[in-house]
N, C-alpha and C positions, 0 to 999 in steps of 0.2 A: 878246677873251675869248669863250670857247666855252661857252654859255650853253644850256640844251634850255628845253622848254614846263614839263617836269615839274622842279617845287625842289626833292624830297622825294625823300630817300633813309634806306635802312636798311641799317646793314653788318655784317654779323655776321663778328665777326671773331675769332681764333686766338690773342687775346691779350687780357689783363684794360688796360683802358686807365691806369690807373697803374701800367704793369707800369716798371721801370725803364729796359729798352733801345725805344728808337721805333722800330717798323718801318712798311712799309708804309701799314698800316692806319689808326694815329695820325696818319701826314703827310697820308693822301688825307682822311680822316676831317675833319681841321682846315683844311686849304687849299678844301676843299670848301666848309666853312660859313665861309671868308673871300671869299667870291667868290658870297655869298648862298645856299645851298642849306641848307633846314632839315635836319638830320642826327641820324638815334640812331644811334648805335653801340651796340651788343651784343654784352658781353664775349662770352669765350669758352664754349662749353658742357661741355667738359669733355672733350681730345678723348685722353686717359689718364688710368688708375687714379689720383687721388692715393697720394703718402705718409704715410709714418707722422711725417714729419720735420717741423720746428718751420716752415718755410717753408710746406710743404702745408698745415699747421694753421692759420697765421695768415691766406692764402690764404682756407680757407673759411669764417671767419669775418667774413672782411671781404667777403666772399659774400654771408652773408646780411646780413649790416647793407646794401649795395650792394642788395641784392633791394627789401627794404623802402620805399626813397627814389626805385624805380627809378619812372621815368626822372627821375634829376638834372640840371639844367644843368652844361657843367663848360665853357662857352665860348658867345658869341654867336652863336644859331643852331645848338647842338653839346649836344644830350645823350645821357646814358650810361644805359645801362641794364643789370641782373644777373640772368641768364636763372638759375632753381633748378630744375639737373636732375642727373640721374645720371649722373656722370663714368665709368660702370663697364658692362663689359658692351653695346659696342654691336651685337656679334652678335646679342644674344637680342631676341626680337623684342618679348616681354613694358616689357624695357625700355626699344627703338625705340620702343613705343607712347606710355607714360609720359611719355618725354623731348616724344616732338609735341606730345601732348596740354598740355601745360603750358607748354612754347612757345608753341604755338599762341594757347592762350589771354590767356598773358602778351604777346604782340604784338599782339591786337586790344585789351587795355586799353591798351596803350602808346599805339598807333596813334592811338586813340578820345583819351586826354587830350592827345596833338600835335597834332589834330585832320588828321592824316595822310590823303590821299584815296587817289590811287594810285600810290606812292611808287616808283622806283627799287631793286631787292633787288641787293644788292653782297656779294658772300661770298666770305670767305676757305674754307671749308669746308663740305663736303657736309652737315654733319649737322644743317640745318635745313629741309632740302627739303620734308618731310614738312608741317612745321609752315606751310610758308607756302600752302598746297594752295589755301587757304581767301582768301588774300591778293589781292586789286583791286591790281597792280603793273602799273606802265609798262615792265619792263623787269627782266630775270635777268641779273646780270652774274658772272662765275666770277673772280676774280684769283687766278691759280692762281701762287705764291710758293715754295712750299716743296714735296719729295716727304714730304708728311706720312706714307704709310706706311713708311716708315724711321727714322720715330721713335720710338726707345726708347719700349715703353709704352704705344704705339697699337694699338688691334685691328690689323692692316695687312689683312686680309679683309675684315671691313666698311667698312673705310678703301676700298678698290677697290671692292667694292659699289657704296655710296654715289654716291665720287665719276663710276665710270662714268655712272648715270644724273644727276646734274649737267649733265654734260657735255653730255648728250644733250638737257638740259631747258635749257638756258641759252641766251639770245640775243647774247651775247658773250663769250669767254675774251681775258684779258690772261694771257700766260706770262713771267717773266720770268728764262727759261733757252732755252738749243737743247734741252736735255734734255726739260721742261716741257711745251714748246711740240712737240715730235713725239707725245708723249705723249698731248699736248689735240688735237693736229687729227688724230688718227686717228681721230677719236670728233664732234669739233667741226670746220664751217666756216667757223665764225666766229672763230678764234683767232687771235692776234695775238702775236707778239713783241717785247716791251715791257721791255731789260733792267729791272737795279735801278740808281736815281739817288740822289743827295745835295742837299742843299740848300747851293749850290757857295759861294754868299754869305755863310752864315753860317760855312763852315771856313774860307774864304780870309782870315776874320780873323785866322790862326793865322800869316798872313806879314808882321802889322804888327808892328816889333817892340813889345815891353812886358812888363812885369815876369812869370815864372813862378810859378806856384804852389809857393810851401814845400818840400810834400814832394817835388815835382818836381826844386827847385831844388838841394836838397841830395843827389840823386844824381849820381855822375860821368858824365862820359860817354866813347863814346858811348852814346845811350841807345835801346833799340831796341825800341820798342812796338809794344803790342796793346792793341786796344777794343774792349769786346765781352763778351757772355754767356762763359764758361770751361766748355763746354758737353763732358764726356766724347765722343761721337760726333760732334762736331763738327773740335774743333780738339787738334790733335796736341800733346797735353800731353809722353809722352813723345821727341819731337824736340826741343822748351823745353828738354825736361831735358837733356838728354843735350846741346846745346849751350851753354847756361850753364856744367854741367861742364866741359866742352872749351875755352872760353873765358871763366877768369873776368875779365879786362878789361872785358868788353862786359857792360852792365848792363841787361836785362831788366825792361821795366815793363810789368806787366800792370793794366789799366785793367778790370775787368770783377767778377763775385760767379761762384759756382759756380752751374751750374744748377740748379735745384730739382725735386728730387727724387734727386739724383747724390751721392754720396760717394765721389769719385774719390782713391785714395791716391797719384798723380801729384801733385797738389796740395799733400795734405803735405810731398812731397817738394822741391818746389819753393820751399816755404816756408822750407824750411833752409837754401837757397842766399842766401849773400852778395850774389851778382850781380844777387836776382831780387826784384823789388820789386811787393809785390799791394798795390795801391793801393784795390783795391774799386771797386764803382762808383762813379761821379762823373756828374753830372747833365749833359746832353743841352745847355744852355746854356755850361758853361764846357768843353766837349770841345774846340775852339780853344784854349784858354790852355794848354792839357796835350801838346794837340800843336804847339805851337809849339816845345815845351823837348825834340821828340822828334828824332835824327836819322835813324831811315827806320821806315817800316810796316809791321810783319808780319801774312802772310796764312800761318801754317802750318795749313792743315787738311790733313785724312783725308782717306785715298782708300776714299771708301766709296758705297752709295748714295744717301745723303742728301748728301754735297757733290759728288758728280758731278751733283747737278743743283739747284745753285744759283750765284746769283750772290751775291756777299756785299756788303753794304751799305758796308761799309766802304773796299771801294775806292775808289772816288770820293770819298769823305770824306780820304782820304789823299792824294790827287792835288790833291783842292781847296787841301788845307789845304800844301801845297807837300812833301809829303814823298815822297821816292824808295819804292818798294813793291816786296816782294821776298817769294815763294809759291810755296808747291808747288804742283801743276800742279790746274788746274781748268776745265776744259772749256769754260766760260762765257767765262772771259777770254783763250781763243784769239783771239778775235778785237781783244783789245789786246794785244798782246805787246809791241810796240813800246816802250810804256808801263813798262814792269816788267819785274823778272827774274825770270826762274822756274827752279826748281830742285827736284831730288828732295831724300830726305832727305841721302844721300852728298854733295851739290851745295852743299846750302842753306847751309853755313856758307862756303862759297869765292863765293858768288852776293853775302852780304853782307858779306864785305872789299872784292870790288871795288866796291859801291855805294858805301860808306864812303869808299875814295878818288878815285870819281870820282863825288861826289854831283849836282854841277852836271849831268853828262851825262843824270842820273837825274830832272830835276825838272823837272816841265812847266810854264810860264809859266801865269800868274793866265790870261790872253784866250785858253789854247786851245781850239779850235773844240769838242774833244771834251769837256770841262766845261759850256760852256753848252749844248750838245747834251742835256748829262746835269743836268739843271736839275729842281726836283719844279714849278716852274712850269710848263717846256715838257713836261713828261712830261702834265701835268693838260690843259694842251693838245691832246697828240695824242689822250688819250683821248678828249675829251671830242667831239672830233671825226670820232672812230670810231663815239660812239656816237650822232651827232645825227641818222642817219636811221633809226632804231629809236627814237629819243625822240621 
């Protein structure tokens, strides 16, 4: 185990920590403080406008109640805190200020009641840089995940702004794309390629047999899933479509909520098909039971700039949990091909008949190398050991 001098880490990270999908942040977040390292996490600051919509609403309300109680325990060794800034406007400078200022402040209290000395800074995004100026840190660390400015919503200006000088002020980058990572070592020499992993042990129980869940159970098959956020700019709603049309045989289960702040009328549409079954989200513990009743993965996303430069979490959740994986084409998982089939849209519906009947060819054994390779233990590992001579 890959242990430094300093225990104390702050993460600010790009997502509210009850948000319902786990990424990154929530696994480093929690395997961190299982392996001793006191941890605040700090949700997101708000990196677009909200909406006018009941999500966005409930969202800031649970904001401030979150503000109030911040820093809460929410695990041993693991508390959350709700930074109160303005989601709006990260061009103007009036409101750059605003936002530090109150950061700033709001992490020396925090700091000051965890009794925090000179803590580890781990950020999902630039837009704390300002606020920690003032910060006694052992170490800047950047995990750069996502092309945040290709998201619907984001200044993408100040988004580049920002994260340049990051880049430049950081004593490690973790990228975990080819895209990412060219991106961050134009700027950084300290960056690192570090895809995205799964936690292989907990889906691989999707190959013991045991009873399906209900609604699962009652759909025919075969049954050909998705999990995951239902994110407009993300994942190619109309390809779903236009394939459940073309084959109502095959029964479509989407495991995921719409995004928030999205009112994609694809969705409605999809709703009307017989074949396509929105299940909503389902909680992050029983995603093995759901995908045990699945017979392969779908990875349909966009060809856009936001998924040319990422890798998606759910591949390896797919592979652990033994199911055949079948995607349009995505930069990232060139270098698995082997693994899965990949197809454009013309392709995609002929890519999963042959999976369907030759699924075995398509399934990779529980002990392959490239699963425990892809482990959030050994990923915490290699990290931890990139960063031990800067700790």
């Amino acid at each position: 185990m890959n242990q430094a001098k300093s225990n104390e880490i702050v993460i600010f990270s790009t997502a509210d920590w009850a948000t319902p999908y786990w990424t990154n942040k929530q696994h480093i977040a929690y395997r961190l403080a299982k392996r001793g390292w006191s941890v605040l996490y700090v949700e997101t600051v708000g990196l677009r406008a909200p909406g006018v919509g009941r999500t966005d609403g409930a969202r800031l309300m649970r904001r401030l109640g979150g503000a109030v109680a911040s820093p809460r325990p929410v695990a041993d060794r693991l508390w959350v805190a709700s930074p109160l800034t303005l989601p709006i406007g990260h061009r103007f400078a009036a409101v750059r200020d605003f936002n530090a200022r109150a950061l700033s402040s709001a992490l020396e209290a925090w700091l000051a009641k965890l009794r925090f000395r000179r803590p580890v800074i781990w950020t999902y995004h630039p837009f704390m840089l300002a606020a920690i100026a003032g910060i006694d840190r052992t170490a800047l660390v950047y995990h750069c995940v996502d092309e945040l400015a290709a998201i619907p919503g984001i200044d993408a200006q100040a988004m580049g702004v920002a994260e340049r000088a990051l880049l430049l002020a950081a004593d490690m980058v973790f990228a975990t794309s080819p895209a990412l990572r060219d991106k961050c070592a134009a700027l950084s020499q300290a960056c690192h390629y570090l895809p995205n992993v799964a936690d292989i042990d907990h889906f691989a129980a999707a190959r013991r047999p045991s009873a399906l869940p209900p609604d699962l159970a009652a759909i025919a098959r075969p049954r050909l899933g998705y999990a995951g956020a239902l994110s407009d700019f993300k994942v190619d709603l109309p390809l779903i479509f236009n394939l459940a049309k073309r084959q109502p045989g095959w029964q479509f289960v989407l495991i995921g909520e719409e995004r928030a702040g999205q009112r994609d009328p694809t969705l409605r549409q999809l709703r009307g098909l017989a074949n396509v079954h929105m299940l909503g989200w389902r909680d992050y513990q029983v995603l093995p039971d759901y995908f045990r009743g699945l017979d392969l993965g779908l990875l349909p996303l966009q060809d856009n700039s936001y998924t040319r430069a990422i890798f998606p979490m759910k591949y390896f959740e797919y592979l652990a949990a033994g199911l055949p994986v079948v995607s349009t084409e995505l930069p990232a998982l060139r270098a698995y091909g082997s693994l899965h089939r990949t197809a454009d849209e013309a392709g995609f519906a002929a890519a999963i008949s042959d999976v369907l009947a030759n699924r075995a060819r398509y399934t990779i054994a529980p002990d392959h190398p490239v699963l425990r390779e892809h482990d959030w233990e050994r990923q915490l590992d290699r990290m931890l050991a990139l960063l031990r001579p800067i700790l």
